[in-house]
C-alpha positions as CSV (number, residue, x, y, z in Angstrom):
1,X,137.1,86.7,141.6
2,X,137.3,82.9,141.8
3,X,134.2,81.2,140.6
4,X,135.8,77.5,142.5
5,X,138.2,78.6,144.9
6,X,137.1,75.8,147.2
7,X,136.4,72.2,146.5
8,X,136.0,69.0,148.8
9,X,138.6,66.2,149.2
10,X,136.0,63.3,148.5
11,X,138.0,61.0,150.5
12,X,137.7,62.9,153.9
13,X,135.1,65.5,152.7
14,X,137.1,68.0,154.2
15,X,136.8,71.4,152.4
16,X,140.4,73.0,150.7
17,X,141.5,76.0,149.6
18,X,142.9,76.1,145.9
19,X,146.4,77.2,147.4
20,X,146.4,74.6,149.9
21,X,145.6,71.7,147.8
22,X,147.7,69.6,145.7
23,X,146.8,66.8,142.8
24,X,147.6,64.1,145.6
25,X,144.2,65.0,147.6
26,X,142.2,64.1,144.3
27,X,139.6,63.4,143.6
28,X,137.9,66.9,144.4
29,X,133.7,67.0,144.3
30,X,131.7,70.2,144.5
31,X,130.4,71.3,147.8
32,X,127.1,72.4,145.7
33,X,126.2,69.9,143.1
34,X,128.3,67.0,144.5
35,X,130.1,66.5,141.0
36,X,133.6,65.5,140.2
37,X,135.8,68.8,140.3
38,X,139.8,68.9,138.7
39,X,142.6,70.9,139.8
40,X,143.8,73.5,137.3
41,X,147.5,74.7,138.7
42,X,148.8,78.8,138.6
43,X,150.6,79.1,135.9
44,X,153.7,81.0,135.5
45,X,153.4,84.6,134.2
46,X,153.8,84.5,130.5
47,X,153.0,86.5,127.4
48,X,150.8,85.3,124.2
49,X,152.6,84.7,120.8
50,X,152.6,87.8,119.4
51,X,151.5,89.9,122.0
52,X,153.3,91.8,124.9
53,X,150.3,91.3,127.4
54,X,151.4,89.0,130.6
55,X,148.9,86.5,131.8
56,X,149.0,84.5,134.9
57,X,146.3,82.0,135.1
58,X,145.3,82.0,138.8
59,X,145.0,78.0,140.1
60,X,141.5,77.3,140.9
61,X,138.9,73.7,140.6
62,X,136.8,73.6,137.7
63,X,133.6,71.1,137.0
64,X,134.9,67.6,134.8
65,X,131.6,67.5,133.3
66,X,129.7,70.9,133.4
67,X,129.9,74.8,135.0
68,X,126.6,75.6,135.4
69,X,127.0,74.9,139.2
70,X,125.2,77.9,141.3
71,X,125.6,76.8,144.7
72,X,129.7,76.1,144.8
73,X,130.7,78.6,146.2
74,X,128.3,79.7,148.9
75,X,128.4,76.1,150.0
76,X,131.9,75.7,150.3
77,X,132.2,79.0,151.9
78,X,129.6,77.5,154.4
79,X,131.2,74.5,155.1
80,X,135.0,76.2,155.1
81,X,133.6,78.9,157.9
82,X,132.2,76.3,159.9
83,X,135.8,73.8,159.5
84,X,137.2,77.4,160.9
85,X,135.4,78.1,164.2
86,X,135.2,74.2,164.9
87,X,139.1,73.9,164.6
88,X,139.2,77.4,166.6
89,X,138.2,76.8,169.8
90,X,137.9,80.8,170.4
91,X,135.1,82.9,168.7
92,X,134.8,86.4,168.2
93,X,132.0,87.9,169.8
94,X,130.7,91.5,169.3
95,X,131.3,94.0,172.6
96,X,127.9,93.0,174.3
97,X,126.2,94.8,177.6
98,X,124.3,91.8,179.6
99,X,121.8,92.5,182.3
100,X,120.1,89.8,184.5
101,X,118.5,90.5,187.6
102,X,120.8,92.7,189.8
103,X,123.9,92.0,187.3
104,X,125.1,94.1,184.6
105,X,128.2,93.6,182.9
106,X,130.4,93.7,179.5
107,X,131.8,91.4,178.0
108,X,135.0,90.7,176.6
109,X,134.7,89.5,172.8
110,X,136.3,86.3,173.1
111,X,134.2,83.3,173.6
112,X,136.7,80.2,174.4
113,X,134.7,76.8,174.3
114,X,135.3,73.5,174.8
115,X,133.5,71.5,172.5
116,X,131.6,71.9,169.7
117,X,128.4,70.5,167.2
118,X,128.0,71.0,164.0
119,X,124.0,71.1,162.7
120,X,122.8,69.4,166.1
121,X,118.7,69.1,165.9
122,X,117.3,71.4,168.8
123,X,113.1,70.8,169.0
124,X,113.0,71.6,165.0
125,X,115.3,74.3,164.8
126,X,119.4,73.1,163.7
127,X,121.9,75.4,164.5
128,X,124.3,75.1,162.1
129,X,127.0,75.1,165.3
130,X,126.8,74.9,169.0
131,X,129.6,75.8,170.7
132,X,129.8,74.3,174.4
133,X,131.3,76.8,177.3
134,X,131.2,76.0,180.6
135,X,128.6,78.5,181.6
136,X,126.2,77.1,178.5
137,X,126.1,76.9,175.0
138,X,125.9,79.3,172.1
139,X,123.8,78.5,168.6
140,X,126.0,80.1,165.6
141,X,124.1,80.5,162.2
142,X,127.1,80.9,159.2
143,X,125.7,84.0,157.0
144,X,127.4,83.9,153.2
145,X,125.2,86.0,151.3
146,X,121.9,85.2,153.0
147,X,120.3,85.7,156.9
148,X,119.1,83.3,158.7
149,X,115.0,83.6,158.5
150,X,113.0,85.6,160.9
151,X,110.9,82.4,162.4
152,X,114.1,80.6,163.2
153,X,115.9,84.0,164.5
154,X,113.3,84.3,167.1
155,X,113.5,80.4,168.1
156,X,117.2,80.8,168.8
157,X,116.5,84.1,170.9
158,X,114.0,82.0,172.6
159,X,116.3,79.2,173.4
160,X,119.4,80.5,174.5
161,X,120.7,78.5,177.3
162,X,123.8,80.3,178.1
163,X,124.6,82.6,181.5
164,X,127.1,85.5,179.9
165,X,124.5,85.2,176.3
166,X,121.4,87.5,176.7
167,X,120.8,86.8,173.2
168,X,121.4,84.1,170.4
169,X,124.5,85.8,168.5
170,X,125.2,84.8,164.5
171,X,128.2,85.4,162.9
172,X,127.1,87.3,160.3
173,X,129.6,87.7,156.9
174,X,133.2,86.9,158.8
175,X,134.6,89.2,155.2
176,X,133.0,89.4,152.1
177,X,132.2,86.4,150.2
178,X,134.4,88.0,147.6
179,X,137.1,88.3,149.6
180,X,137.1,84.8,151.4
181,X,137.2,83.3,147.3
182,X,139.9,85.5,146.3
């Protein structure tokens, strides 16, 4: 696995994938400690002197000044996840069974919205995105490795404001955290 697959184009703050960056976006910071990151390229597959074993050294950022950054990667992950669904404009949604009042109905799992927040302050709770639909909004919390907490799980339940939601909905691990850096 990639320890930096993910960096942030300082000049736009925009996050980027290792194979969809190029030296030209540089500088590159870390999404977790804010420090200058470099570019290392893939190199061509190549053997050692004196040895038959091919290496391929897979292109990926790298800290300037240290590595004992801990937060990278969930970070960016965080931030890339949330770059996705904004850019989207069509989420996912598990198979759900609503019932309000005398209607009861399923819904398809495609959520198509029009607009969207990102970390949008809500009476001391902050979403990290609301999506806007025409019949009301949806709070989305982005889970990398951990849940969002109990206390604010309950406040989004609470608060949902939206006539086809019966209940706040997270997107919980879109693929492994492994898999995403890879």
């Amino acid at each position: 696995m990639l320890k930096h697959p993910f960096a942030l184009v300082k000049s736009t703050g925009k996050v980027v994938h290792i194979d969809d960056a190029s030296k030209t976006q540089a500088p590159f910071i870390c999404a977790g400690c804010q420090s200058e990151m470099r570019h290392v390229a893939e190199t061509v597959p190549h053997t050692r002197k004196g040895s038959d074993k091919i290496i391929t050294r897979r292109g990926h950022f790298a800290h300037v000044s240290h590595d004992e950054c801990t937060s990278g990667l969930e970070t960016s992950l965080h931030l890339w996840a949330k770059m996705v669904i904004e850019e989207a404009r069509t989420v996912g949604l598990p198979l759900h069974h609503v019932e309000y009042r005398d209607l009861a109905r399923d819904f398809e799992t495609d959520w198509k919205y029009y607009a969207v927040t990102l970390e949008e302050w809500q009476d001391g709770i902050r979403p990290d995105i609301v999506l806007y639909h025409p019949d009301g909004r949806l709070n989305v919390e982005i889970k990398v490795y951990h849940a969002v907490d109990e206390a604010k799980a309950e406040l989004l339940r609470q608060r949902v404001q939206c006539k086809r939601c019966a209940q706040a909905t997270a997107v919980q691990g879109m693929s492994s955290p492994t898999a995403l850096a890879e």
